[in-house]
Backbone as a chain_set.jsonl record, in Angstrom:
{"seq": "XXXXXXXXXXXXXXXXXXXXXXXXXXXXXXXXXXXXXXXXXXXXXXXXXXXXXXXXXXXXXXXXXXXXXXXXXXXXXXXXXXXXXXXXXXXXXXXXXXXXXXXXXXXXXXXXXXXXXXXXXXXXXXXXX", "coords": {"N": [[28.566, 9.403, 84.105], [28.669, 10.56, 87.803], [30.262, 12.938, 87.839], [28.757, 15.317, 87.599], [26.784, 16.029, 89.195], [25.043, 18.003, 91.471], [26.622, 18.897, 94.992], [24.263, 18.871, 97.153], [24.158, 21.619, 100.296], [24.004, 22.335, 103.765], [24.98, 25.451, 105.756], [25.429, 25.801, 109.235], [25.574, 27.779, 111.344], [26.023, 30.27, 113.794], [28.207, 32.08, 113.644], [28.502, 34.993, 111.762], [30.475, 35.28, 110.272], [31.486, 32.939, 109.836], [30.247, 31.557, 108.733], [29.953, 32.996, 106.122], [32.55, 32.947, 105.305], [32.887, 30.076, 104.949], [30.724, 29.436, 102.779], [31.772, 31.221, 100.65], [34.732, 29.553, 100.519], [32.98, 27.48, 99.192], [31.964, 28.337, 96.973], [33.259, 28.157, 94.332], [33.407, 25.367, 93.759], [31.867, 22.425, 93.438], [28.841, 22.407, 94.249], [26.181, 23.151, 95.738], [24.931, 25.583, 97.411], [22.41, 25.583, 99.407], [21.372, 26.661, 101.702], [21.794, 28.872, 104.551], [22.402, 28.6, 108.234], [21.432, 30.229, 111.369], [20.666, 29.122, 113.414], [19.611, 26.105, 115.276], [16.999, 25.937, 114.936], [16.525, 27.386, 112.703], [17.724, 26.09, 110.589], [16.274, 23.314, 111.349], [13.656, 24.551, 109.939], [15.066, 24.916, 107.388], [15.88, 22.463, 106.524], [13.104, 21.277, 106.296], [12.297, 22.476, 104.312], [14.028, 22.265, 101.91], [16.051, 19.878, 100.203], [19.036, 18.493, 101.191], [22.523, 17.349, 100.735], [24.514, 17.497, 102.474], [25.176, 18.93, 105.8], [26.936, 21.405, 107.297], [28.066, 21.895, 110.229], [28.448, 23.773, 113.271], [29.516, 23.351, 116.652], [29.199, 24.86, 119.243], [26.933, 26.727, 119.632], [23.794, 29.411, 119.936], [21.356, 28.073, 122.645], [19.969, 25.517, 121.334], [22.541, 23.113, 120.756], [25.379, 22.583, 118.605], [25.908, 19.127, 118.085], [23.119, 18.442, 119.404], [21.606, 18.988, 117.334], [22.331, 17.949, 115.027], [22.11, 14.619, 116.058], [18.915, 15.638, 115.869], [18.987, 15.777, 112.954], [19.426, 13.728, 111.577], [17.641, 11.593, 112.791], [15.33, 12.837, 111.81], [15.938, 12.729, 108.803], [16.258, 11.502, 106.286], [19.761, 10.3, 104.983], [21.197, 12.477, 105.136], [24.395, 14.003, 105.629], [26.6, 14.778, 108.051], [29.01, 17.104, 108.931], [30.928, 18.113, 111.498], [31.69, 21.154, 112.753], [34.199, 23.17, 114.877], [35.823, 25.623, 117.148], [36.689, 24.338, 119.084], [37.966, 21.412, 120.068], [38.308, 19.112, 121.89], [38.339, 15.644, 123.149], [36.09, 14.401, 123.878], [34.1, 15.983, 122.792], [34.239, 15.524, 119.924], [34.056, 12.832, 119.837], [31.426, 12.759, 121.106], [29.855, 14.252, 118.621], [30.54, 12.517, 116.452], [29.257, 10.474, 117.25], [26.395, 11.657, 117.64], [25.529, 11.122, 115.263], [27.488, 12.239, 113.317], [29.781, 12.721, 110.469], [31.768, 13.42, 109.629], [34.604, 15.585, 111.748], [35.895, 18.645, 111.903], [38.159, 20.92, 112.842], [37.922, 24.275, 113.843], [40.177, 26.899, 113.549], [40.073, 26.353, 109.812], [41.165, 25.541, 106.448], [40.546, 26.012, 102.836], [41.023, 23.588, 101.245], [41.131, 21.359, 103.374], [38.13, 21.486, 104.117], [36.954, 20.819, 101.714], [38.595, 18.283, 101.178], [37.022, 17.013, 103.243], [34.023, 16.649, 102.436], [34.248, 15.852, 100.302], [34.979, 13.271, 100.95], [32.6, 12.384, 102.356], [30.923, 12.322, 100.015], [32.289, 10.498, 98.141], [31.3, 8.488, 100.085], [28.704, 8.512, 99.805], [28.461, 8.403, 96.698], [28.816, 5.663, 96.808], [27.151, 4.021, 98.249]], "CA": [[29.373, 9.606, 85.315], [28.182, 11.474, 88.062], [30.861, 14.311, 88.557], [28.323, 16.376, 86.999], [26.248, 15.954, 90.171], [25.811, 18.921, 92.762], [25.585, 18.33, 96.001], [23.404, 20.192, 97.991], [24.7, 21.657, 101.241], [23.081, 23.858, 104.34], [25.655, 25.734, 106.442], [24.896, 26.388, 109.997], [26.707, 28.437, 112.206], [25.62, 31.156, 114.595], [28.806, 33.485, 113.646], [28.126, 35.382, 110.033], [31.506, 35.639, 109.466], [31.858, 32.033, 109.77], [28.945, 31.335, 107.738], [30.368, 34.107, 105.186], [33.669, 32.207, 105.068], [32.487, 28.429, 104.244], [30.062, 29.268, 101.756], [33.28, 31.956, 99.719], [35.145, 28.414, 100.455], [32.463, 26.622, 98.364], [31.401, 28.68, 95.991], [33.585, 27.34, 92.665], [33.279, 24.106, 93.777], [30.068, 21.557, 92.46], [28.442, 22.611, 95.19], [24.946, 23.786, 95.849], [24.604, 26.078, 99.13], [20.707, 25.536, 100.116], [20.947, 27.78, 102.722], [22.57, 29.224, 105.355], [20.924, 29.108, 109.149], [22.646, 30.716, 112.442], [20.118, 28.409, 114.532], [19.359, 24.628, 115.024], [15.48, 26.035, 114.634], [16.363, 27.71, 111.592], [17.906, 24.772, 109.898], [15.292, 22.313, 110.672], [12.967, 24.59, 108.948], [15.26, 24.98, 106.055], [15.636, 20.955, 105.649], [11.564, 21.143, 105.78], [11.573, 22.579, 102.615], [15.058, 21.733, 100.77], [16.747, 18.288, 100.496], [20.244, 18.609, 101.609], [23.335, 15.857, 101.211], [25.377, 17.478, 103.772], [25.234, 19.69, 106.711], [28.223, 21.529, 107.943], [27.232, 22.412, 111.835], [28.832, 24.633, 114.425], [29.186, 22.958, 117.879], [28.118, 25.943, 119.794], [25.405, 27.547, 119.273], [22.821, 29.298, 121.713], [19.838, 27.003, 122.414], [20.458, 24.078, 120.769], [23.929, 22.703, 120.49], [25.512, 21.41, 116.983], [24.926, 17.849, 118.675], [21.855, 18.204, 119.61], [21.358, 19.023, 116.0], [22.368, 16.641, 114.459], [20.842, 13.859, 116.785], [17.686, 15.831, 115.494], [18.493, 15.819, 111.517], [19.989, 12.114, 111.534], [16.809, 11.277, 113.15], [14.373, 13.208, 110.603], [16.03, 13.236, 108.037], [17.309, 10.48, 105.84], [20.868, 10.934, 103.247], [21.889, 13.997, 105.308], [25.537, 13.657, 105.818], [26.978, 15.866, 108.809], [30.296, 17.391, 109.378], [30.749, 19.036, 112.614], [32.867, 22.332, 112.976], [34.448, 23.882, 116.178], [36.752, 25.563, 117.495], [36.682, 23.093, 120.714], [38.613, 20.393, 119.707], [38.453, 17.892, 122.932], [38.154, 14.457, 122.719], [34.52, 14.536, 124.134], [32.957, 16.919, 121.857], [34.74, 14.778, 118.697], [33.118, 11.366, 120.327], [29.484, 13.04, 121.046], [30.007, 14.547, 117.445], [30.537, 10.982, 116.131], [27.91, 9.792, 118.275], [25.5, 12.145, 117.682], [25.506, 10.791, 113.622], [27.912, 13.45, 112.535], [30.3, 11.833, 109.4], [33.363, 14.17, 110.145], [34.945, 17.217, 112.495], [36.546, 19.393, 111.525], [38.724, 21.852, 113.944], [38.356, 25.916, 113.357], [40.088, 27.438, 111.857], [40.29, 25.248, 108.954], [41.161, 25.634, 105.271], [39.42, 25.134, 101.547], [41.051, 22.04, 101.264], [40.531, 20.622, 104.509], [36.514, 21.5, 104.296], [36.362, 19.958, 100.424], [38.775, 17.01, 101.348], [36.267, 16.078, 104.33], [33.082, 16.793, 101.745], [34.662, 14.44, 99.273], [35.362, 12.207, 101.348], [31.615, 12.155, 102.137], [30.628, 12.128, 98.249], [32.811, 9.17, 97.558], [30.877, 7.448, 100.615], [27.599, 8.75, 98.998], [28.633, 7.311, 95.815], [29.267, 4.187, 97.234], [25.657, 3.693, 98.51]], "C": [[28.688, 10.627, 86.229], [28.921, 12.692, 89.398], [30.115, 15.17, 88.121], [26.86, 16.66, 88.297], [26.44, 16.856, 90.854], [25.237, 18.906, 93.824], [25.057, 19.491, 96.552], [23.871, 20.178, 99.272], [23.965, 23.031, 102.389], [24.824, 24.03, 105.263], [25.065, 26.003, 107.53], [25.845, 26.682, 111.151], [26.328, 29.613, 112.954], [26.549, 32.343, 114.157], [28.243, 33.576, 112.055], [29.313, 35.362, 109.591], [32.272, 33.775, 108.893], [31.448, 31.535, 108.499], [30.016, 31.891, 106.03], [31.535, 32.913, 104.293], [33.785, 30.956, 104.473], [31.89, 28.967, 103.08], [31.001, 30.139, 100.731], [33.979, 30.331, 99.674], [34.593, 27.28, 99.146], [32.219, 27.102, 97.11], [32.03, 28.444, 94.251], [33.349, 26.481, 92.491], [32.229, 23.289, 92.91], [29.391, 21.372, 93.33], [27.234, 23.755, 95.491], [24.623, 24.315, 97.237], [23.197, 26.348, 99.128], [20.475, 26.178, 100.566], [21.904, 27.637, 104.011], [21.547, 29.619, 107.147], [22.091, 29.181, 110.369], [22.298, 30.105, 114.107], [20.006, 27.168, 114.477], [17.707, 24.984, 114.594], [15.67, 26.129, 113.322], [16.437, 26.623, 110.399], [17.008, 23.631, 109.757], [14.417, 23.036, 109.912], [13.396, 24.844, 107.606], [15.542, 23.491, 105.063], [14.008, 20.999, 105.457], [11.374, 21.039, 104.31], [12.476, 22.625, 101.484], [15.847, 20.273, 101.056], [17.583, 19.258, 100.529], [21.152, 17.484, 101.714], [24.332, 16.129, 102.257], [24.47, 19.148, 104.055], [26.073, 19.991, 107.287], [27.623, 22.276, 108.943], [28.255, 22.717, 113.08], [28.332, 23.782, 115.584], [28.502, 23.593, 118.598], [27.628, 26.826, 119.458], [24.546, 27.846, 120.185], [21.48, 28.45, 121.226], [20.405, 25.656, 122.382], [22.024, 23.801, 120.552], [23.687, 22.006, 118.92], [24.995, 19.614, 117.336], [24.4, 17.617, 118.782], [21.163, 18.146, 118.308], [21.297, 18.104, 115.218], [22.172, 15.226, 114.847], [19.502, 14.137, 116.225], [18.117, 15.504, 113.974], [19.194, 14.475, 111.32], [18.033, 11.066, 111.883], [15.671, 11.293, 112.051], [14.733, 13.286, 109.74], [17.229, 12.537, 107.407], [18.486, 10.741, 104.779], [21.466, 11.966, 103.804], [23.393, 13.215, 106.321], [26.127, 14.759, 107.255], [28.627, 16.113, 109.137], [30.045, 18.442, 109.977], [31.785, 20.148, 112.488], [33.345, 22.747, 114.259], [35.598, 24.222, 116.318], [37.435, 24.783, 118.958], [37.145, 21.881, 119.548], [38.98, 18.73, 121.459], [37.96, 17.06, 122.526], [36.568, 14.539, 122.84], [33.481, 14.995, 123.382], [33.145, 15.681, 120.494], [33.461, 13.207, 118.927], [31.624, 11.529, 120.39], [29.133, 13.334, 119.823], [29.485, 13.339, 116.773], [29.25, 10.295, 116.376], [26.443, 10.55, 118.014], [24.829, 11.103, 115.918], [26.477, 11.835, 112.824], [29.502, 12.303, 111.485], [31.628, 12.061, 109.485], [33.712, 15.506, 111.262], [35.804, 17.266, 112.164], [36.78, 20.903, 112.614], [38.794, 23.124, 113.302], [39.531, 26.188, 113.703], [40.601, 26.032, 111.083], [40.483, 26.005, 107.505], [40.249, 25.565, 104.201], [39.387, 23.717, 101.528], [40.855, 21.228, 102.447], [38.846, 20.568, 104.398], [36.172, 20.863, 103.168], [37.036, 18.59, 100.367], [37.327, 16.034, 102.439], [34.574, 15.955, 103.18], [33.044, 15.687, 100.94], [34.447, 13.171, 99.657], [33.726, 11.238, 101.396], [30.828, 11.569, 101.05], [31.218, 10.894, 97.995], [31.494, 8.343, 98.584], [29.155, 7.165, 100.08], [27.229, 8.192, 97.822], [28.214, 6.146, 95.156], [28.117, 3.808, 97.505], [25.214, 2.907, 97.335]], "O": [[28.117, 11.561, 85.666], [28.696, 13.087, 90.542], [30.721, 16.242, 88.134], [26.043, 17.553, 88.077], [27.605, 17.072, 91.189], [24.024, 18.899, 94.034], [25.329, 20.686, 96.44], [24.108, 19.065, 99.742], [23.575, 24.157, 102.08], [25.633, 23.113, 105.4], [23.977, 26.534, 107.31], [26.659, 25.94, 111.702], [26.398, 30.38, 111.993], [26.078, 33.48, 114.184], [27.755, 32.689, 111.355], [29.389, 35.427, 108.364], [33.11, 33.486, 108.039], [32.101, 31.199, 107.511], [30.552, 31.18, 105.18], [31.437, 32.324, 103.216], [34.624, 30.706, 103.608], [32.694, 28.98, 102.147], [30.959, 29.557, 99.648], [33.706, 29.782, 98.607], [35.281, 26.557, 98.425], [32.252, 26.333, 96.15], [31.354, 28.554, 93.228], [33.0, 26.163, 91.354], [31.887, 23.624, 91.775], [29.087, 20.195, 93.525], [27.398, 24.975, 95.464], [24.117, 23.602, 98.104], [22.85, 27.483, 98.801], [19.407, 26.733, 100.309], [22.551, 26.658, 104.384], [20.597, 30.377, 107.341], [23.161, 28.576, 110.442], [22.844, 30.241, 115.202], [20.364, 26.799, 113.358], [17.198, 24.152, 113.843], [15.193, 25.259, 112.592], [15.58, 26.35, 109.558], [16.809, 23.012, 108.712], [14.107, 22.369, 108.925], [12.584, 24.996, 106.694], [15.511, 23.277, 103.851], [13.638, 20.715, 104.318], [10.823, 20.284, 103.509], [12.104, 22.904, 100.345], [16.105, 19.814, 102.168], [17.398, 20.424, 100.181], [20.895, 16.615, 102.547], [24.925, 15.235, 102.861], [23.783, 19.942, 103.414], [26.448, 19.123, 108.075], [26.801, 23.163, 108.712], [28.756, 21.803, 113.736], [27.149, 23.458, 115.693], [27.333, 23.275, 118.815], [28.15, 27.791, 118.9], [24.296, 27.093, 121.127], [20.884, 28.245, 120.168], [21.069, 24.977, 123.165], [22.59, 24.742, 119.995], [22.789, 21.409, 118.325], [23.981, 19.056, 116.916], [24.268, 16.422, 118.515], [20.23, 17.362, 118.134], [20.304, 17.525, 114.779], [22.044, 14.485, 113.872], [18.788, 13.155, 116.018], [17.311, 14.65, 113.603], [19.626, 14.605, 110.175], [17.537, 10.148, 111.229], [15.167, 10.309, 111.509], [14.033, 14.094, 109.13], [18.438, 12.654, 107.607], [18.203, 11.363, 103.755], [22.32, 12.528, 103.117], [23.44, 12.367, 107.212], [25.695, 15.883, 106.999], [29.325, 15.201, 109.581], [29.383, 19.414, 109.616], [32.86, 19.787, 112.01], [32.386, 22.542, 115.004], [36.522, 23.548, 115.862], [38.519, 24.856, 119.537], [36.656, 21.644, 118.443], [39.755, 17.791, 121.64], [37.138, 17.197, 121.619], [35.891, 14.745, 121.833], [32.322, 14.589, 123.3], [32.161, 15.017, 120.168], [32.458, 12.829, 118.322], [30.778, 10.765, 119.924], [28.055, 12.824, 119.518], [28.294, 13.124, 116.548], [28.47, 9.702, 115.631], [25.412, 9.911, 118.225], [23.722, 10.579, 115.795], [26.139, 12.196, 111.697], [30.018, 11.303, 111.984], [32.515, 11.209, 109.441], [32.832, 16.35, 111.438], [36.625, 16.363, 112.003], [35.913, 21.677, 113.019], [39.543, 23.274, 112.337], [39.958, 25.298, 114.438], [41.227, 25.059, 111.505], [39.938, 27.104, 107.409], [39.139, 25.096, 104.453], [38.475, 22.903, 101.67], [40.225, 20.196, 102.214], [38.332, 19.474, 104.632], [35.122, 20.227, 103.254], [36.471, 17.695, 99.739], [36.9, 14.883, 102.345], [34.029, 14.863, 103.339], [32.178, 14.818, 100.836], [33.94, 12.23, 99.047], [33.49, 10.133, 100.909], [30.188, 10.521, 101.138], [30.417, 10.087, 97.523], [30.72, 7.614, 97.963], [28.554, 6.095, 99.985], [26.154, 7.624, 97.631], [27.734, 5.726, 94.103], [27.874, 2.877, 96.737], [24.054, 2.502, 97.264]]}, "num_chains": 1, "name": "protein.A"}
């Protein structure tokens, strides 16, 4: 069976406290935090050099947008799952989200269970492959 599977996960988020907060969220779970990056630069160089099955990604961000982000790691970077974060919740962002390749959003503030139901949800579709 493979609940004994862990997935691997990067966080990226520009605030630290945000950051801080998801990865405390994950940490009992079966859940492997890869790394933590507060840029879209940083992150592509931390997929460079770790696989990753998800990416949880902050809309705004300076520089690069979460969107833009994930447009880039959908692109390079095959198996990576994305769930978007924000506290912007408009339809628009949700749809470019979507659109960009992102798998779920998720509205700040958010819960444990809200961030490991949407993960799961992922994992089952992962699974399923």
């Amino acid at each position: 069976m493979e609940a004994e599977k862990s997935y691997r996960i990067l966080i990226v988020d520009d605030s630290d406290f945000s950051r801080n907060n998801i990865t405390e969220m994950l940490k009992d779970a079966r859940y492997n935090i890869i790394g933590e990056a507060s840029s879209a630069k940083e992150a592509m160089n931390i997929l460079k050099d770790r696989k990753a099955n998800i990416a949880i990604i902050d809309v705004v961000m300076p520089g690069i947008s979460g969107i833009e982000l994930t447009e880039r790691i959908t692109e390079s970077f095959k198996g990576i799952h994305v769930i978007m974060i924000s506290s912007l919740a408009q339809e628009n962002i949700i749809i470019d989200s979507i659109g960009a390749g992102a798998s779920d959003f998720i509205q700040k503030p958010f819960n444990k269970d809200t961030l490991i139901n949407s993960i799961e949800k992922i994992i089952e579709g992962i699974s399923e492959e």
